[in-house]
DSSP file (Angstrom, degrees, kcal/mol; ACC not computed):
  #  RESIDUE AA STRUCTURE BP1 BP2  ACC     N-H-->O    O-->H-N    N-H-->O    O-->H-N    TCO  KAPPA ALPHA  PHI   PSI    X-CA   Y-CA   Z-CA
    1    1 A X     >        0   0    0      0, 0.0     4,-2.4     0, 0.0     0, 0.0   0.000 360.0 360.0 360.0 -42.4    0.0    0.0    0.0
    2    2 A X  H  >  +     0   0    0      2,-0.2     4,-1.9     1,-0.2     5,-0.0   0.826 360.0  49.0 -53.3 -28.3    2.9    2.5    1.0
    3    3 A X  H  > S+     0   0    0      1,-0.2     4,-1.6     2,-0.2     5,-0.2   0.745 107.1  51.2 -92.8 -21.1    4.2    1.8   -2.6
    4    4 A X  H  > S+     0   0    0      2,-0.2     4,-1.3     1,-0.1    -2,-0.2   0.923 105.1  51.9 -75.6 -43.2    1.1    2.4   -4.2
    5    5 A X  H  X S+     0   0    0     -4,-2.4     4,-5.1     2,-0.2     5,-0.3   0.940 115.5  48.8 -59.4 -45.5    0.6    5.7   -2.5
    6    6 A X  H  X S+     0   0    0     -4,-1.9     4,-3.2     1,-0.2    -2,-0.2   0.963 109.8  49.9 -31.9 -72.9    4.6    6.6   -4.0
    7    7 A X  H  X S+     0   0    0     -4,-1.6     4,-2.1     2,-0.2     5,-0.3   0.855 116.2  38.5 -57.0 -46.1    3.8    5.6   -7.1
    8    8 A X  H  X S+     0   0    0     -4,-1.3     4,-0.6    -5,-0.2    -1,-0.2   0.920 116.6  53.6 -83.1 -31.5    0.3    7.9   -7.3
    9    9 A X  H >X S+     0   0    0     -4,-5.1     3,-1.7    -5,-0.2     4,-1.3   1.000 109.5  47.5 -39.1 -78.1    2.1   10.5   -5.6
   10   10 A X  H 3X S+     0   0    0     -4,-3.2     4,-2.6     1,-0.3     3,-0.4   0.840 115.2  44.7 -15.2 -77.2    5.0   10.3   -8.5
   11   11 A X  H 3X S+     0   0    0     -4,-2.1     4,-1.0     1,-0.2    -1,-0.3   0.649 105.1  59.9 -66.4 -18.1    2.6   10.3  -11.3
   12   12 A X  H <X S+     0   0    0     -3,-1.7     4,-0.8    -4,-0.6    -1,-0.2   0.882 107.9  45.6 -55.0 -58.0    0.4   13.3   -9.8
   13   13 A X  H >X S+     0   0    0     -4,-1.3     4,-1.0    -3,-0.4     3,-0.8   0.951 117.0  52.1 -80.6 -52.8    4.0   16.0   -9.8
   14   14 A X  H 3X S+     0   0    0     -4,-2.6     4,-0.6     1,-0.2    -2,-0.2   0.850 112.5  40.4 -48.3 -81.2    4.5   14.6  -13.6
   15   15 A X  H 3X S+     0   0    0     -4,-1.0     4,-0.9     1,-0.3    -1,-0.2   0.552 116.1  45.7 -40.9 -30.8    1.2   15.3  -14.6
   16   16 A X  H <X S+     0   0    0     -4,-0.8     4,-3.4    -3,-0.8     5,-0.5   0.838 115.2  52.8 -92.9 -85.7    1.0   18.5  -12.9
   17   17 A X  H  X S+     0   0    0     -4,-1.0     4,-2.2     2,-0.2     3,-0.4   0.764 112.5  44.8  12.6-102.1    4.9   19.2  -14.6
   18   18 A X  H >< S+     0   0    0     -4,-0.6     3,-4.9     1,-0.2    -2,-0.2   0.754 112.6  52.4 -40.1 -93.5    3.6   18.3  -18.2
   19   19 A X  H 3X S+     0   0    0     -4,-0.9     4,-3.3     1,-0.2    -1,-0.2   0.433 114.4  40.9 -21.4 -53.3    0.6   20.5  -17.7
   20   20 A X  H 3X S+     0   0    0     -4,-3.4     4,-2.9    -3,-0.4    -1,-0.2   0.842 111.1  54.2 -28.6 -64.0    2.5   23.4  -16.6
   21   21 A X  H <X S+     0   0    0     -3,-4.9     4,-0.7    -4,-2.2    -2,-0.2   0.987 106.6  54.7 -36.2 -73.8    5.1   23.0  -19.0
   22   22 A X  H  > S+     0   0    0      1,-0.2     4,-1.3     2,-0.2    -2,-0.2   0.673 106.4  51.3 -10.9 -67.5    2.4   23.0  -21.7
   23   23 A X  H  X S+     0   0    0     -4,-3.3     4,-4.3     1,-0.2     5,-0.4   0.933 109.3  51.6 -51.2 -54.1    1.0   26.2  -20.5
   24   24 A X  H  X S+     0   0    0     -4,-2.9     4,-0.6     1,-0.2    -2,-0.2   0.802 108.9  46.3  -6.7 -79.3    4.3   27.6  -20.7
   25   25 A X  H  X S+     0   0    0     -4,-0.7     4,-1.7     2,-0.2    -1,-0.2   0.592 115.7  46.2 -63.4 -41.3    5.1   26.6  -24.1
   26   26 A X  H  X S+     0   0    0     -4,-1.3     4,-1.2    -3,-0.2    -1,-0.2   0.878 110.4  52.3 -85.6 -30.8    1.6   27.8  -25.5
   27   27 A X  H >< S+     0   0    0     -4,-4.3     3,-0.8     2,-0.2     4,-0.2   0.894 111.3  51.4 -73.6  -7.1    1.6   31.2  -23.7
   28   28 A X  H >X S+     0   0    0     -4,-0.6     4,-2.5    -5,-0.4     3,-2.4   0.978 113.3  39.8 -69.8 -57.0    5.0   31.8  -25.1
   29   29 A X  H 3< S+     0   0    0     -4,-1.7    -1,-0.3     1,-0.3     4,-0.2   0.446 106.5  60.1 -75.4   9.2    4.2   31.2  -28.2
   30   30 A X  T << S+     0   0    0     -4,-1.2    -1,-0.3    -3,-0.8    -2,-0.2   0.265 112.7  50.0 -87.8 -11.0    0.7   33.0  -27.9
   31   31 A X  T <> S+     0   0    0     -3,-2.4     4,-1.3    -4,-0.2    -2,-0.2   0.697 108.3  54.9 -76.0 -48.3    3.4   36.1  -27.0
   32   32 A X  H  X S+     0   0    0     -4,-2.5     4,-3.0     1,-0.2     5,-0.2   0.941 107.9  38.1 -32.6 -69.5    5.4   35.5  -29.9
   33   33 A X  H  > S+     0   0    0     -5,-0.4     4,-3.0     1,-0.2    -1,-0.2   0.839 112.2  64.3 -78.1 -15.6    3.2   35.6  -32.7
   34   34 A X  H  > S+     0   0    0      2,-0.2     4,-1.2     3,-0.1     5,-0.2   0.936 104.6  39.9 -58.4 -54.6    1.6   38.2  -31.1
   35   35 A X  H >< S+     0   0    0     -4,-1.3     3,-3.0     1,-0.2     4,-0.4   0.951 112.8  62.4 -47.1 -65.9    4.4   40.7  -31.1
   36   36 A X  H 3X S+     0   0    0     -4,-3.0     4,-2.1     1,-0.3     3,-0.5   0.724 106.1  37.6 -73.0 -34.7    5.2   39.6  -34.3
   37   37 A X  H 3< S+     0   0    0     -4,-3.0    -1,-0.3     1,-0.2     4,-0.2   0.335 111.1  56.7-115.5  45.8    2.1   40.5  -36.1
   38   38 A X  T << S+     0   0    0     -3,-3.0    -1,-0.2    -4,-1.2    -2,-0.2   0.259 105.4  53.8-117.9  34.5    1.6   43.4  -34.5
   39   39 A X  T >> S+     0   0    0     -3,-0.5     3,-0.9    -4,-0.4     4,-0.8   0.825 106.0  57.2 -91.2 -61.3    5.1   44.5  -35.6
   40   40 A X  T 3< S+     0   0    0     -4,-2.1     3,-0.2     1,-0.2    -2,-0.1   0.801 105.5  43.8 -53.9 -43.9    3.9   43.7  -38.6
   41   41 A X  T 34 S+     0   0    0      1,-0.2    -1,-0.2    -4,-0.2    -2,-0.1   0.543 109.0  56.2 -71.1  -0.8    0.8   46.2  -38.5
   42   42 A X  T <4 S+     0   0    0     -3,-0.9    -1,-0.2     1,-0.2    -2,-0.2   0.685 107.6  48.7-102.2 -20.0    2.6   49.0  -37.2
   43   43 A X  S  < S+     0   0    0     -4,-0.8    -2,-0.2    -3,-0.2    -1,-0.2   0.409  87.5 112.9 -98.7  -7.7    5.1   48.6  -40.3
   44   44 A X  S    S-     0   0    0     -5,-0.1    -3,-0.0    -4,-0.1     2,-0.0  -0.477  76.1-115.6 -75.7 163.6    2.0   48.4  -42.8
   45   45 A X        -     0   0    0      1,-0.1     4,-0.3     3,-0.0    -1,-0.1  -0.044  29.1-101.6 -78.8-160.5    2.0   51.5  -44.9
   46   46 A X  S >> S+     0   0    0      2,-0.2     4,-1.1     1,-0.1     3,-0.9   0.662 114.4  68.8 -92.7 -19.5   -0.7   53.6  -44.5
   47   47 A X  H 3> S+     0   0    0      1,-0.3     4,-1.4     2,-0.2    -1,-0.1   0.680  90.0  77.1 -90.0 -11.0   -3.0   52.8  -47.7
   48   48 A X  H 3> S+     0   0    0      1,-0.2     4,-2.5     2,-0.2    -1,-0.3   0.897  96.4  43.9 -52.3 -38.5   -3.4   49.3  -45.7
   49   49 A X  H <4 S+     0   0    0     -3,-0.9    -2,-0.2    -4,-0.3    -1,-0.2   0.698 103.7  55.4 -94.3 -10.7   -5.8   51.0  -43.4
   50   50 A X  H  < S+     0   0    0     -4,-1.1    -1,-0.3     1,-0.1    -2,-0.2   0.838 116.3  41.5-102.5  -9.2   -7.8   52.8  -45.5
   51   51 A X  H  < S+     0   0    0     -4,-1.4     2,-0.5     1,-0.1    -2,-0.2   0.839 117.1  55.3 -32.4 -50.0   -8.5   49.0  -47.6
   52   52 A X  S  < S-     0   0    0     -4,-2.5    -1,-0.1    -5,-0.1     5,-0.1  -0.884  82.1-145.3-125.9 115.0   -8.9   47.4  -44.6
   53   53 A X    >   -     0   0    0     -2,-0.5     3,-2.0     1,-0.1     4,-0.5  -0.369  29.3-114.4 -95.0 138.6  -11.4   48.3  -41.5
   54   54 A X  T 3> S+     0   0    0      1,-0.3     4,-0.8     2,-0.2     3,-0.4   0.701 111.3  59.5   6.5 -64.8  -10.5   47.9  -38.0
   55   55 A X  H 3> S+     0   0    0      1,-0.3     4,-3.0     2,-0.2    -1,-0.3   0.862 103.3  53.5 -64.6 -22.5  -12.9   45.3  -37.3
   56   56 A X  H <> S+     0   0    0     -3,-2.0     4,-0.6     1,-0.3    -1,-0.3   0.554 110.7  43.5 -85.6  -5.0  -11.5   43.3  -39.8
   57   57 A X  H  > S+     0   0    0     -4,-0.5     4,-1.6    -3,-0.4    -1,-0.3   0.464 111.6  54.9 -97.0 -29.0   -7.9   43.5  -38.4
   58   58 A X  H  X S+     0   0    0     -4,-0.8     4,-2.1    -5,-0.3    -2,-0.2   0.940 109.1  48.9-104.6 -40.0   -9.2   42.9  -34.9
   59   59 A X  H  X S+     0   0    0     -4,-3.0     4,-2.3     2,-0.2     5,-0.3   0.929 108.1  52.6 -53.9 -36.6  -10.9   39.7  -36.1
   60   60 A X  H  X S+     0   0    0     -4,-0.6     4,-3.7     1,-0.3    -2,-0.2   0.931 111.0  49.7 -48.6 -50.8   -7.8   38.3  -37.9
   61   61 A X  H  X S+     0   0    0     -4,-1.6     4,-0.8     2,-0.2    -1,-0.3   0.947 113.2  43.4 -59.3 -48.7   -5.9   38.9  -34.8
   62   62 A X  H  < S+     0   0    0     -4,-2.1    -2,-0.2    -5,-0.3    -1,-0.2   0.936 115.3  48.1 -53.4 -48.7   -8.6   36.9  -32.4
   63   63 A X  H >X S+     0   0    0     -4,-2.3     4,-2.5     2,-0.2     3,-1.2   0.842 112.4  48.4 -96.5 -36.7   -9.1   34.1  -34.8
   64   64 A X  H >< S+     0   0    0     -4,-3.7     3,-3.4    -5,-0.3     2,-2.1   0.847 121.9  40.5 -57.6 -79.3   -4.7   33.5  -35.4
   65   65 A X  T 3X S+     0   0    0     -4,-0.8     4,-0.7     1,-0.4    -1,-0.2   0.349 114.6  44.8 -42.9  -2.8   -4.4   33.6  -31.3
   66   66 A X  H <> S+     0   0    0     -2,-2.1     4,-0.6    -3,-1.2    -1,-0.4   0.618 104.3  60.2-134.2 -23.8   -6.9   32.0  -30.5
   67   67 A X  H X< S+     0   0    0     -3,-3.4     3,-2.5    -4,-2.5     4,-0.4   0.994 116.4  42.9 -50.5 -80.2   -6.0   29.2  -33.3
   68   68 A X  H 3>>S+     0   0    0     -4,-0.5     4,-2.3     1,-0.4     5,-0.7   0.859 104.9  57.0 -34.5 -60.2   -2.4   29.0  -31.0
   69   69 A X  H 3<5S+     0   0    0     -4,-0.7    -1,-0.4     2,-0.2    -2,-0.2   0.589 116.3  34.6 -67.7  -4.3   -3.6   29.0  -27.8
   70   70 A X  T XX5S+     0   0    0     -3,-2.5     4,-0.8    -4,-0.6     3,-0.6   0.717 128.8  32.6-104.2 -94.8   -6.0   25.7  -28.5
   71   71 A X  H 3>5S+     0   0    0     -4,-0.4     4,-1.3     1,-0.2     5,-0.2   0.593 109.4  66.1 -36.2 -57.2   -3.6   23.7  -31.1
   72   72 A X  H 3X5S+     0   0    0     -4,-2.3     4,-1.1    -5,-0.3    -1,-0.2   0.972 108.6  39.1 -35.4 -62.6    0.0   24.8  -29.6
   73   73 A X  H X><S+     0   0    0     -5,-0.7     4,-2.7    -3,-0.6     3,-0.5   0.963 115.7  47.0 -41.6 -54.4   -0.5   23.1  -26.5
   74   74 A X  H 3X S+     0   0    0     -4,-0.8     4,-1.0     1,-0.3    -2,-0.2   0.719 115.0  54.4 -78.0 -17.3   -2.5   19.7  -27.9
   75   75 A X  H 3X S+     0   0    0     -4,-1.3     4,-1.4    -3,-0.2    -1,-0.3   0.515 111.0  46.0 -99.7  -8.2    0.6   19.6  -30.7
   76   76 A X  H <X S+     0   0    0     -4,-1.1     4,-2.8    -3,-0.5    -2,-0.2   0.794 117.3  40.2 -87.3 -29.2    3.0   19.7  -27.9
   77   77 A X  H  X S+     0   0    0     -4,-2.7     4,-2.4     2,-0.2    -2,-0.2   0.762 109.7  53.5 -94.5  -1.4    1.5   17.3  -26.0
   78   78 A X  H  X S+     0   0    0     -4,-1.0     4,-1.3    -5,-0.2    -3,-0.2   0.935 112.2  52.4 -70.4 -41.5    0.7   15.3  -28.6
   79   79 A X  H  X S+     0   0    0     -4,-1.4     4,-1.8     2,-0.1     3,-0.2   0.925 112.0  45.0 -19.1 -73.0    4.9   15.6  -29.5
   80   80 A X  H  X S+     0   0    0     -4,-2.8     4,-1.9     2,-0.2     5,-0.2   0.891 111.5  50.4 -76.0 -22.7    6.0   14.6  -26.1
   81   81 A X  H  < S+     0   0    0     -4,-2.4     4,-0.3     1,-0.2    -1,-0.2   0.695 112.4  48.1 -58.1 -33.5    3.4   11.5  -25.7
   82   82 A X  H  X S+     0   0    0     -4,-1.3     4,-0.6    -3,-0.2    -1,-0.2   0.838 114.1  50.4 -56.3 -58.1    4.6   10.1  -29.3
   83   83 A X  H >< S+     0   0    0     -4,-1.8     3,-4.6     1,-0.3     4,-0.3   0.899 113.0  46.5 -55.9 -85.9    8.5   10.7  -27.7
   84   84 A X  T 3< S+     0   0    0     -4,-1.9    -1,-0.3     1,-0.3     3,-0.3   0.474 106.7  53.8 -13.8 -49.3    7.5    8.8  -24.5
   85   85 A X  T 34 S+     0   0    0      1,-0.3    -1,-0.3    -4,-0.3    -2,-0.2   0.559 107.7  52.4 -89.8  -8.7    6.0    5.9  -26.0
   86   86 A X    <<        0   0    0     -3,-4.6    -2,-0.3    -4,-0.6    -1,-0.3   0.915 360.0 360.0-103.2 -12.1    9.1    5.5  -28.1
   87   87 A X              0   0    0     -4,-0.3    -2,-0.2    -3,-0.3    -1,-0.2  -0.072 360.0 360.0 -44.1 360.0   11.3    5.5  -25.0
């Protein structure tokens, strides 16, 4: 029984770990690509904004971030679970 409590302990701080990590990894790279394209809008010329309306810039942006922040994570862990299993 003592070793069964180790053992559930053990796998609890992994699990906790990955999960962490994860988060990590996705908000960084939900920081990244932010920065990057609003680097990128601040460098459009000016005859960008009068094509292109606001709202329609302010959706582009939710729908990439919000693409990361679901799919970064699940491709990371889906990465390290493939790793694991060959190891």
């Amino acid at each position: 029984l003592q070793s069964l409590i180790y053992a559930a302990g053990l796998v609890s701080i992994f699990l906790w770990l990955r999960s962490y990590l994860l988060m990590r990894a996705g908000t960084r790279a939900s920081v990244f690509l932010h920065d990057k394209m609003l680097h990128s809008i601040f460098k459009a010329p000016t005859t960008f904004f009068d094509a292109t309306p606001s709202g329609q810039i302010l959706a582009r942006f939710g729908k990439e971030l919000e693409t990361v922040d679901r799919s970064v994570p699940d491709g990371i862990g889906s990465v390290l679970y493939c790793f694991l299993q060959i190891f």
